[in-house]
TIVO-690462 format. One line per 8 residues: number of its first residue (from 1); their letters; for each residue x, y, z of C-alpha. Coordinates in steps of 0.5 Angstrom, whole numbers, padded with zeros to 4 digits. Layout:
N
NUM> a> X:Y:Z | ...
END
This chain:
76
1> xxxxxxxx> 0000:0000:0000 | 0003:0006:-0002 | 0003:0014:0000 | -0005:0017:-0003 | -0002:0024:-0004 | 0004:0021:-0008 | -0002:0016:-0011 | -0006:0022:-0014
9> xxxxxxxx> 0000:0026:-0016 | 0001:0020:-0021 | 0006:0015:-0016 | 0008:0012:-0021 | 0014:0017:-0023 | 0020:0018:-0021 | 0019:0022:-0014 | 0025:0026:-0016
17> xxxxxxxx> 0023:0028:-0022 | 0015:0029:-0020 | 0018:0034:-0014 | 0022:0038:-0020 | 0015:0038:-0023 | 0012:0042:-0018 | 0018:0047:-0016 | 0017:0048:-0023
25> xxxxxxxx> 0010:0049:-0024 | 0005:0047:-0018 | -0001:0049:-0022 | 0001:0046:-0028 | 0003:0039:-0024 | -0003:0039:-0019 | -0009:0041:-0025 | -0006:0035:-0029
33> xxxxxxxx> -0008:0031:-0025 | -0014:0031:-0024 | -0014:0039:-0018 | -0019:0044:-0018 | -0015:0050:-0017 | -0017:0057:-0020 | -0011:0060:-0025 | -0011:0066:-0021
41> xxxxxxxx> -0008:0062:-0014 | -0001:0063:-0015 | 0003:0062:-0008 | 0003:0054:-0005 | -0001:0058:0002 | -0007:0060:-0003 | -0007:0053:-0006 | -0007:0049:0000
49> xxxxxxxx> -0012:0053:0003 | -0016:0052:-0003 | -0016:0045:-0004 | -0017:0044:0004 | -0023:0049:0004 | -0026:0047:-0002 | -0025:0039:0001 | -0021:0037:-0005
57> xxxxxxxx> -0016:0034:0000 | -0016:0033:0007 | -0013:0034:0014 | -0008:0028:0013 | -0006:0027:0006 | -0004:0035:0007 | 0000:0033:0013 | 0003:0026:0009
65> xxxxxxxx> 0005:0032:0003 | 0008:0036:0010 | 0012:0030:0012 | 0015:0030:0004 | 0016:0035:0003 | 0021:0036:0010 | 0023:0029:0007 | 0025:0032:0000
73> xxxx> 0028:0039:0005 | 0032:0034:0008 | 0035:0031:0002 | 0039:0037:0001
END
């Protein structure tokens, strides 16, 4: 059983490359696969905030995406 949020963002890449994406293009990334998010969002507070508030992800897969990313931090 792996990581749902990882699930989502399309698992079955290469975890570095996925992150490459996402600091590249968050929106882009995230609305490929599958996230509704306004065009006008543009910093990773206001997307969260909306992908949370409008129920697109919950409480723990925003602490699992948390989890990675100090993970990713770390790897530094």
């Amino acid at each position: 059983m792996g990581n749902p949020l990882f699930n989502m963002l399309g698992g079955g890449q290469n975890p570095m490359q996925m992150l490459m994406q996402l600091k590249q293009n968050p929106l882009g990334l995230l609305q490929k696969v599958g996230f509704n998010i306004p065009t006008n969002l543009n910093n990773p507070q206001q997307i969260v905030e909306h992908l949370t508030k409008t129920g697109q992800i919950n409480q723990a897969q925003l602490n699992q995406a948390q989890q990675m990313a100090q993970m990713f931090r770390n790897m530094k």
